[in-house]
TORPA-562243 format. One line per 2 residues: their letters; for each residue x, y, z of N, C-alpha, C. Coordinates in pm, whole numbers. Example, Ala and Ser with C-alpha at 12.3 -4.5 7.8 and 13.67 -1.06 7.14 Angstrom:
2
as> 1319:-569:780:1230:-450:780:1320:-330:780; 1285:-225:708:1367:-106:714:1290:3:787
This chain:
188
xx> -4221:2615:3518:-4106:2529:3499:-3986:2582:3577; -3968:2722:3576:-3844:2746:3636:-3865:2788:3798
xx> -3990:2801:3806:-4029:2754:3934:-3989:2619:4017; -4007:2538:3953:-3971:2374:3979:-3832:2384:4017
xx> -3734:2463:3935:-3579:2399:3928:-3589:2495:4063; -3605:2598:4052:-3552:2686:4215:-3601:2632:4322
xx> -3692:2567:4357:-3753:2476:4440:-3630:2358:4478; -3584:2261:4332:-3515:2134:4329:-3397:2231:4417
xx> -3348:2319:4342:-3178:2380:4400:-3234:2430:4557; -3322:2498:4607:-3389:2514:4711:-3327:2418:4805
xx> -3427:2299:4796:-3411:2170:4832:-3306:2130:4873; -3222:2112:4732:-3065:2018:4780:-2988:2132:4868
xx> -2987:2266:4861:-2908:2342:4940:-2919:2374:5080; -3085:2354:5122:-3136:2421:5279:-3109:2332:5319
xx> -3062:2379:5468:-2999:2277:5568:-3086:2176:5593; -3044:2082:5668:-3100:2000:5711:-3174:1952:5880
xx> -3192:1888:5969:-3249:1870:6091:-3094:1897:6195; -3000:1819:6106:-2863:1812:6146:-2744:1847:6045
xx> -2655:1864:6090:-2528:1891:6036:-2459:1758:5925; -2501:1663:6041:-2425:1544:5984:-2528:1495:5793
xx> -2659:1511:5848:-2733:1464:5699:-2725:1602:5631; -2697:1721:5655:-2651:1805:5538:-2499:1802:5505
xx> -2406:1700:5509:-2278:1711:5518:-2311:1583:5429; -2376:1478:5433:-2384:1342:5368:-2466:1355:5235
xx> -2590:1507:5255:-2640:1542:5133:-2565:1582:5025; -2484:1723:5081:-2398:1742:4997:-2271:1686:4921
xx> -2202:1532:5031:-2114:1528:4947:-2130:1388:4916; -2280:1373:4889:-2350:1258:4767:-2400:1382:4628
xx> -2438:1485:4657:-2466:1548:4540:-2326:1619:4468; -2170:1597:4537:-2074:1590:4482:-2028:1450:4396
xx> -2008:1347:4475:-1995:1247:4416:-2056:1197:4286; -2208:1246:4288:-2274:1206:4144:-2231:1295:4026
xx> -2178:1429:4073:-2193:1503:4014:-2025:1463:3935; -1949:1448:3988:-1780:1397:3957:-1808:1297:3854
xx> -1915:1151:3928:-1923:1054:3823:-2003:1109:3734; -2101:1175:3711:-2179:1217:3568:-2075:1269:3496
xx> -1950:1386:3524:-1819:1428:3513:-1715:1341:3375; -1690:1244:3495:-1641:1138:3410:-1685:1079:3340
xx> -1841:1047:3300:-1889:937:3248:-1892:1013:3114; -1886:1185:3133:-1945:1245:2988:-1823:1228:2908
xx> -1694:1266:3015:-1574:1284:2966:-1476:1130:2886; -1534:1063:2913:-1517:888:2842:-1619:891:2714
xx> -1688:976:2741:-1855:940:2607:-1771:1041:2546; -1718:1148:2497:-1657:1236:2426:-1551:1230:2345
xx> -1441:1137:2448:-1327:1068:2390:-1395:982:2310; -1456:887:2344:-1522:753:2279:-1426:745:2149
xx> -1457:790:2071:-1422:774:1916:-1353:867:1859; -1270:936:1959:-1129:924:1943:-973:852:1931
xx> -1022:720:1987:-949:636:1998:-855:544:1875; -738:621:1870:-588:566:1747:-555:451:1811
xx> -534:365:1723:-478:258:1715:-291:277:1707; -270:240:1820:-132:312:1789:8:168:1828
xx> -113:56:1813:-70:-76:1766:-5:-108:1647; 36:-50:1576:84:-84:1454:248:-87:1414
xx> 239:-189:1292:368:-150:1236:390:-3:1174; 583:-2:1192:612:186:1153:567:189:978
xx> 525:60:913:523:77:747:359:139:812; 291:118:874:158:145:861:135:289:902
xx> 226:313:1020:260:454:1054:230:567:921; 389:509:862:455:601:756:321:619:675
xx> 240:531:646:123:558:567:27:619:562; 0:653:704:-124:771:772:-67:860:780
xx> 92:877:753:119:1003:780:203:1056:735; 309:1019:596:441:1053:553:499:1158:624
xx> 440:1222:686:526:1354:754:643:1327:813; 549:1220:915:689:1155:1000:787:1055:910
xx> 785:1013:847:886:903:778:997:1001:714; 953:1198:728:1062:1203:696:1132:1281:791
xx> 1045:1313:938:1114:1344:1011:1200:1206:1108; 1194:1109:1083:1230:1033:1118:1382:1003:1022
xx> 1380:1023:909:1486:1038:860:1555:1142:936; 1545:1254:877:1570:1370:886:1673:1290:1059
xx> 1592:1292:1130:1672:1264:1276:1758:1128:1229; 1748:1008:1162:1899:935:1128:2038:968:1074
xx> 1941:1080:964:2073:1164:940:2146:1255:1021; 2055:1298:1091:2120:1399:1222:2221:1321:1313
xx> 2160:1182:1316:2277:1140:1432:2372:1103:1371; 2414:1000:1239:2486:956:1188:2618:1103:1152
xx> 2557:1182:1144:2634:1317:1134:2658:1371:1235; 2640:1353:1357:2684:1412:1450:2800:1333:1517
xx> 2833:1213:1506:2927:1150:1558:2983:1070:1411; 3150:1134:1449:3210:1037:1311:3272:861:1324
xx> 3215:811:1435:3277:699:1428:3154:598:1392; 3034:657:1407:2894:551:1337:2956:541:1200
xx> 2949:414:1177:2973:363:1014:2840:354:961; 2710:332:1002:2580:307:951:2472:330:1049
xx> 2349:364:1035:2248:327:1084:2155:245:963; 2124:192:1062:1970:82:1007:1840:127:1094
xx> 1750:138:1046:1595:125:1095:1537:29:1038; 1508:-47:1156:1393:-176:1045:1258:-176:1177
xx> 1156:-241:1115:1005:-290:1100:1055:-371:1175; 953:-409:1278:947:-538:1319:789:-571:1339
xx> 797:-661:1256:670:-661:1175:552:-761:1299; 645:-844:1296:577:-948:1435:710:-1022:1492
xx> 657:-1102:1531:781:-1184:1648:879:-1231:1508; 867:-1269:1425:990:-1344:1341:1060:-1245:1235
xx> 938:-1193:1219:981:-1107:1041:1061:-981:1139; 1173:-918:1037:1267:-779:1064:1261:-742:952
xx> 1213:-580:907:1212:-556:729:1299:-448:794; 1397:-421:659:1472:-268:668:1422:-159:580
xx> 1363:-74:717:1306:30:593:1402:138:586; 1494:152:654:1578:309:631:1709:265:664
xx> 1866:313:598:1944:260:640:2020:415:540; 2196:406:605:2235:528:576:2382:514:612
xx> 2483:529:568:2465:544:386:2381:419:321; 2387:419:214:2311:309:157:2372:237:110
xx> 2495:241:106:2574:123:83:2654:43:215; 2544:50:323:2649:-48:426:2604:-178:465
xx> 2653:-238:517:2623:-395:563:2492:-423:643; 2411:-465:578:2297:-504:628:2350:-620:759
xx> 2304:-568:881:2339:-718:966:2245:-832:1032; 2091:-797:950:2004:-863:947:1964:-901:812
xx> 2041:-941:749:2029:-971:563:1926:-1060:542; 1865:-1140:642:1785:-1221:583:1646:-1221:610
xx> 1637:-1136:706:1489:-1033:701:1424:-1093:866; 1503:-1198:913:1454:-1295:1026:1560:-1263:1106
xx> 1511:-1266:1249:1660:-1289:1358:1677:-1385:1359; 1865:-1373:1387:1915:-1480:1327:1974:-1585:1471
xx> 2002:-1721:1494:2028:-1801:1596:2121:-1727:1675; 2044:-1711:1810:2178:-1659:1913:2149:-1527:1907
xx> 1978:-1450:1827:1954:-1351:1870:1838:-1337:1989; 1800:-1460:2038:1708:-1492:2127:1712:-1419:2217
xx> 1853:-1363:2254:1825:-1250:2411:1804:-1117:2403; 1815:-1086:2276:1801:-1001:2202:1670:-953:2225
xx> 1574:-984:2164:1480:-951:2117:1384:-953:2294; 1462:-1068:2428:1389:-1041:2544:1437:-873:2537
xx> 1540:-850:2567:1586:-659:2592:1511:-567:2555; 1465:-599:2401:1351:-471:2321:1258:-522:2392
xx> 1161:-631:2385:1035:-602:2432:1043:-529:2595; 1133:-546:2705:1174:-500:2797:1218:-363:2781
xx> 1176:-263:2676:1222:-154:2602:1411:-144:2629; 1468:-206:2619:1618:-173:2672:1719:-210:2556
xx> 1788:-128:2577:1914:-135:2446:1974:-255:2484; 2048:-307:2371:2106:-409:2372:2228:-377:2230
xx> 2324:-473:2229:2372:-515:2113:2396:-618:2068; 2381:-657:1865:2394:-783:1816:2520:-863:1862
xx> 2495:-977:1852:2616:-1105:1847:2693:-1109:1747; 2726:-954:1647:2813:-947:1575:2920:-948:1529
xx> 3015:-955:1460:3169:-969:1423:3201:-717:1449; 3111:-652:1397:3092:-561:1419:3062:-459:1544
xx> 3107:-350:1608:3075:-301:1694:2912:-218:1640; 2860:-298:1779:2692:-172:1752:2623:-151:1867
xx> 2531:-102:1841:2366:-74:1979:2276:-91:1861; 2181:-167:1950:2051:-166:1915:1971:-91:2025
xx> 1869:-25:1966:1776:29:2062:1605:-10:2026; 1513:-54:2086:1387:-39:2042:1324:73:2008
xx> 1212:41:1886:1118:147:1886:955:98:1933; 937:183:2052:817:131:2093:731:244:2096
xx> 588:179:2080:462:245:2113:432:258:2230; 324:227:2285:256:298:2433:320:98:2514
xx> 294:21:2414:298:-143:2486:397:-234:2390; 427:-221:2299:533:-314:2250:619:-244:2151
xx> 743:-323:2133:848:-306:2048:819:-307:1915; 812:-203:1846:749:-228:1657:846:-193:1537
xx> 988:-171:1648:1088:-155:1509:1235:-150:1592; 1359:-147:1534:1451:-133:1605:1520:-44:1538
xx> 1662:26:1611:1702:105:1574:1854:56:1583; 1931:39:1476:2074:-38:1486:2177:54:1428
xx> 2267:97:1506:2381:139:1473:2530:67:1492; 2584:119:1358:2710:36:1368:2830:139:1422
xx> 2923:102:1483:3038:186:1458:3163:102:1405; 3259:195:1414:3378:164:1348:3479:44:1388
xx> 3562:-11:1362:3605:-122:1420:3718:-53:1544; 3690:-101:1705:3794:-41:1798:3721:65:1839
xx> 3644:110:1819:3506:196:1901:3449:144:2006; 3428:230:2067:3304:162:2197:3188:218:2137
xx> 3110:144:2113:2969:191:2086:2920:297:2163; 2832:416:2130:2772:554:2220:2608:488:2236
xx> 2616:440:2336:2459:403:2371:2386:529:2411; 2458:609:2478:2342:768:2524:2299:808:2364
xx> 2335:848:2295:2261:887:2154:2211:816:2074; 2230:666:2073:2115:587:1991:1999:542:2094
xx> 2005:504:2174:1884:564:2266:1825:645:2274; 1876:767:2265:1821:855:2282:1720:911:2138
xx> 1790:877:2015:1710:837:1869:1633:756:1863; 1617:628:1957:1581:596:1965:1373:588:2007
xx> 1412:680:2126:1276:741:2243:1279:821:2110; 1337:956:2075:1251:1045:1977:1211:969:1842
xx> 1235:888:1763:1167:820:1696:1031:732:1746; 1053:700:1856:936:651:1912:843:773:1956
xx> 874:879:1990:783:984:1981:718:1053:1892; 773:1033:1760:747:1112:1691:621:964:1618
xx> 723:854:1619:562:782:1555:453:727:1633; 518:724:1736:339:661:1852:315:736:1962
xx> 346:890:1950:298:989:2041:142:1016:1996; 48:987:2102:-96:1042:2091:-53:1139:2085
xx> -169:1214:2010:-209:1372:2024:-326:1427:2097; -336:1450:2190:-493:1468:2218:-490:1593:2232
């Protein structure tokens, strides 16, 4: 038997009549060897594969860890700058529904009270799926920022500030991406 294989390796290695068909031997016995490579390395992953399609309520559920490092970082920003009057985090559950799952303090103005975007938020919602900050058509100064996975928008991130503020878009953005990291970062 191990006669046979030193023979096969024999074989594929001794030159050939010419240069050119030992140059075409060898780099066909590379090529197969790359795709067998890859083909194992796809069969291995196979069923590894997270669904990382989901709403953040479904998140929070596989994993409470993050729901409270995800706090943990609303409170960080809302405390780091004193002119935010509120943050909101809400679900966006599909194209119509908006749920609020985190908001801070807890006594501030919801500016999606009715759980739906509201008329005249239509350009709105083009910006998030386009991952890009935007702000509401409010009586209030704010930013909105998306929270996205690897392909769509699955929650938003709304901050208010104070009245006569310019809204700070570099840091709710930027809460923004790390909330999105922390809930739809693969791990591999």
């Amino acid at each position: 038997m191990m006669d046979k294989i030193i023979e096969a390796v024999k074989s594929i290695i001794s030159p050939e009549q010419s240069w050119s068909a030992f140059v075409m031997k060898i780099t066909s016995l590379i090529v197969v060897a790359i795709i067998g490579y890859i083909g194992f390395q796809q069969y291995t992953t196979l069923d590894e594969e997270i669904d990382t399609e989901i709403p953040i309520v479904e998140v929070y559920e596989n994993d409470p860890e993050k729901q409270i490092k995800v706090e943990d970082l609303i409170t960080k920003l809302i405390r780091s700058n004193r002119d935010i009057e509120s943050v909101w985090l809400y679900d966006w559950i599909d194209a119509r529904n908006i749920v609020p799952l985190y908001n801070e303090p807890r006594n501030s103005t919801d500016l999606l009270p009715t759980g739906y975007w509201m008329e005249g938020d239509e350009y709105v919602i083009g910006h998030f799926v386009l991952s890009q900050c935007t702000s509401l058509d409010r009586d209030v100064p704010n930013t909105a920022c998306p929270i996205m996975s690897s392909e769509d928008a699955w929650g938003v991130l709304l901050v208010t500030f104070q009245d006569g503020v310019t809204p700070d878009l570099k840091t709710t953005k930027a809460t923004a991406m790390k909330i999105s990291e922390i809930l739809y970062l693969i791990n591999r």
